[in-house]
C-alpha positions as CSV (number, residue, x, y, z in Angstrom):
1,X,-110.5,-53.6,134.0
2,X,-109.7,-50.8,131.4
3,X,-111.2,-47.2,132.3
4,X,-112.8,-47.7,128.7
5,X,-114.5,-50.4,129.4
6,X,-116.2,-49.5,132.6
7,X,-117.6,-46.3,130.7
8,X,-118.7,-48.7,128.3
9,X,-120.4,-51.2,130.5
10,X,-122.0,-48.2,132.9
11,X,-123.3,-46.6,129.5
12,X,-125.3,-49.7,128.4
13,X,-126.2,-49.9,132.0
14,X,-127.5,-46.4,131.7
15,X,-129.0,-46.7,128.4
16,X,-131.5,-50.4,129.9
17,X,-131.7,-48.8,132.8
18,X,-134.0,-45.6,130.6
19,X,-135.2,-48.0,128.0
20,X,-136.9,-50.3,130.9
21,X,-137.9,-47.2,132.6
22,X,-139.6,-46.1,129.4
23,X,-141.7,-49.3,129.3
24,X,-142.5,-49.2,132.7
25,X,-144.1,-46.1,132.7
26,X,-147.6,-45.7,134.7
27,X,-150.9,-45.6,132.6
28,X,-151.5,-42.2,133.6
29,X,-148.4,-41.4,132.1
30,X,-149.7,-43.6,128.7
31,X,-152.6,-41.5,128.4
32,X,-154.6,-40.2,125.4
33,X,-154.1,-36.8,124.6
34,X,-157.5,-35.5,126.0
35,X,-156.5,-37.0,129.3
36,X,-153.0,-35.4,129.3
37,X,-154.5,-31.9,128.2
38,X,-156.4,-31.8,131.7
39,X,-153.2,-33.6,133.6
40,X,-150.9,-31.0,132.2
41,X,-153.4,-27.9,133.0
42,X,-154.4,-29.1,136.7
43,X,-157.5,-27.7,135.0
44,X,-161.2,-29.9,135.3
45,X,-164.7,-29.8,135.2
46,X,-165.2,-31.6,138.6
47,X,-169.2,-31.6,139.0
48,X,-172.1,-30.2,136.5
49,X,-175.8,-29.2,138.0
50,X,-177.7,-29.5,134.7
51,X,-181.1,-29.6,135.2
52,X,-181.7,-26.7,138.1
53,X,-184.2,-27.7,140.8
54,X,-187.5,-26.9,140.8
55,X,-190.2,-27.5,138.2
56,X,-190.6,-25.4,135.0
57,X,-189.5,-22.3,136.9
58,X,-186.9,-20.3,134.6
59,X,-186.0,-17.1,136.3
60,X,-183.2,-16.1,137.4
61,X,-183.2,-18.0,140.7
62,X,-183.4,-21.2,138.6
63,X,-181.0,-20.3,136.1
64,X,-178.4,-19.8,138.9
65,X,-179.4,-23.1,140.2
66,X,-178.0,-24.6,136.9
67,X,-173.6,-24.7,136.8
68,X,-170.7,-26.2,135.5
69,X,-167.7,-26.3,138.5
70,X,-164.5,-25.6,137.5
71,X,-161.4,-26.7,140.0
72,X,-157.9,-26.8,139.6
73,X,-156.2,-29.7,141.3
74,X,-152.5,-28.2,141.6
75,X,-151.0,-26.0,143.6
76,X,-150.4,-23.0,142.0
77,X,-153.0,-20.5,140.8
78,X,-154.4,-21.0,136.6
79,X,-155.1,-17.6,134.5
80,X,-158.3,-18.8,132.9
81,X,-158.3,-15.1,131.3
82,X,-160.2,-16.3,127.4
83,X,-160.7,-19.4,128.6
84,X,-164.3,-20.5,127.9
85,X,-167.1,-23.2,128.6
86,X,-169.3,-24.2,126.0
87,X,-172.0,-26.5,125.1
88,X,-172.8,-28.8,122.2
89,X,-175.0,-26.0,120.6
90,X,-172.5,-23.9,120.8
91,X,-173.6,-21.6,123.6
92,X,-169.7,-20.1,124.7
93,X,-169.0,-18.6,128.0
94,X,-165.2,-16.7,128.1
95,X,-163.8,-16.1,132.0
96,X,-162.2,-12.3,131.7
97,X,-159.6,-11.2,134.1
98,X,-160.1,-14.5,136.5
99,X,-156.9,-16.9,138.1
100,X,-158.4,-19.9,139.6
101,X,-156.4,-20.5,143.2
102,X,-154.6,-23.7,143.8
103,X,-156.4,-25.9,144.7
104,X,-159.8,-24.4,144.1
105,X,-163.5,-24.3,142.2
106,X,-165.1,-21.8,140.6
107,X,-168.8,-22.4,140.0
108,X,-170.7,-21.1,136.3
109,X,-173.7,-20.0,136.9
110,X,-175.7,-20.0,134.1
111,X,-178.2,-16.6,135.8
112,X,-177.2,-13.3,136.1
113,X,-175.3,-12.1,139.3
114,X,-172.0,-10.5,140.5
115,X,-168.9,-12.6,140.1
116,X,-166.8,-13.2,143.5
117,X,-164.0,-15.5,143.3
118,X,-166.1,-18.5,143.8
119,X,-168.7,-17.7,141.6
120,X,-169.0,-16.5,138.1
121,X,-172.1,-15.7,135.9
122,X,-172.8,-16.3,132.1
123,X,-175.2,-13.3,132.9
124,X,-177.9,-15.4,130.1
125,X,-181.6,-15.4,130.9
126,X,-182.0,-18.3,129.1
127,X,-180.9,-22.3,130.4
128,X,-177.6,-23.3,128.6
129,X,-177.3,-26.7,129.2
130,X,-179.5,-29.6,128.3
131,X,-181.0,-31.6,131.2
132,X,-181.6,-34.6,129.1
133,X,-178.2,-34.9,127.5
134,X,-175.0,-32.5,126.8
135,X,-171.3,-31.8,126.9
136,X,-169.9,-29.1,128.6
137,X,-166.3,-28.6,126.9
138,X,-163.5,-26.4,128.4
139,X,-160.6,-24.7,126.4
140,X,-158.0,-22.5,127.2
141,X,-157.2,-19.3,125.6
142,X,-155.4,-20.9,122.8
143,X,-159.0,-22.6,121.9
144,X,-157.1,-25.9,123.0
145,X,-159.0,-28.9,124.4
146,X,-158.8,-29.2,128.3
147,X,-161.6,-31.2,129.7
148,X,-165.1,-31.8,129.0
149,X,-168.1,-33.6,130.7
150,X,-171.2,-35.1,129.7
151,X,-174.3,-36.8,130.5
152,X,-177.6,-38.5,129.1
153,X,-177.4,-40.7,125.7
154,X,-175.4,-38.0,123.6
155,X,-171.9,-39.5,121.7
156,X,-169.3,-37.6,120.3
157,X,-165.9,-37.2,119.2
158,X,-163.7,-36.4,121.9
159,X,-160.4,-34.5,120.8
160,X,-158.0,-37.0,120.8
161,X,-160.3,-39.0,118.0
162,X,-161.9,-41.8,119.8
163,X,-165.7,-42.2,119.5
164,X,-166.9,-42.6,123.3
165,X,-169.9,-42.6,124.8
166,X,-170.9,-41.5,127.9
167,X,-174.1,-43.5,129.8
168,X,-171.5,-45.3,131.9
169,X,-169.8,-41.9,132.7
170,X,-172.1,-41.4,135.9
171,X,-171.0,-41.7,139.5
172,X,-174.2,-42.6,141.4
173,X,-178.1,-42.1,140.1
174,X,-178.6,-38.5,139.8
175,X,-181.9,-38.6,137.9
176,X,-179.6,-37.4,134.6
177,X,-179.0,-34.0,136.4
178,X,-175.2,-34.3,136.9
179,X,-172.4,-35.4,134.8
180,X,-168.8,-36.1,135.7
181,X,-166.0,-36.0,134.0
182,X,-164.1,-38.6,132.2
């Protein structure tokens, strides 16, 4: 065989080869756009404590009892500096000056307190989220959509479009005091 047609037979080779792999590729790899926001960022909301413990008590105790966790799933370290956290009333908390470690949480405290590297404080003395129903959105500092989670009845319109709703977003029966996210 001619040179020219083995370059011409491994370059169709090549070019199946990246048009099957294409196809092929996983679902997480398909993914919406919301979904690939929080893949790209290693950034999530991994558990939500809602509805703090305790019965009608709203000092500062309780208001600390009530958090959003924030984790980062890869290795490296995530400059959440003007990132913020916000609910569906549009109640806004902005991390200043904070990286998130590989690998690790930070919890958002709704209470007032002094901020460590595991905790932060929203420093309100009021409840943020709603213990019947919410959605707790995350964004970077570019205002872009991240992650969110939510729990109780509420619907809305995720980023990427799509009307979903959320009832069969729970993990377990947690009395509507956690959510999870999607």
């Amino acid at each position: 065989m001619s040179s020219r047609l083995i370059r011409r037979i491994a370059a169709a080779t090549i070019a199946a080869g990246a048009a099957l792999g294409a196809a092929a590729l996983p679902a997480s790899a398909q993914s919406s756009p919301v979904q690939a926001a929080a893949y790209r960022s290693g950034v999530v909301i991994s558990d939500v404590q809602a509805d703090s413990p305790g019965f009608g008590d709203r000092g500062n105790r309780s208001l600390n009892r009530e958090w959003i966790d924030v984790t980062n799933t890869f290795r490296r370290s995530v400059n959440l500096d003007g990132w913020t956290l916000s609910d569906e009333d549009g109640h806004t908390y902005t991390f200043h000056h904070y990286r998130l470690d590989g690998r690790s949480t930070v919890r958002v405290h709704t209470g007032i307190g002094r901020d460590t590297y595991r905790d932060v404080y929203q420093d309100r003395r009021t409840s943020v989220w709603d213990r019947r129903s919410d959605t707790a959105t995350l964004r970077n500092d570019h205002g872009r959509f991240i992650d969110d989670a939510s729990w109780g009845g509420r619907h809305h319109r995720g980023h990427d479009g799509d009307h979903r709703g959320h009832d069969g977003d729970h993990r377990g029966d947690h009395g509507g005091r956690h959510g999870h996210r999607r």
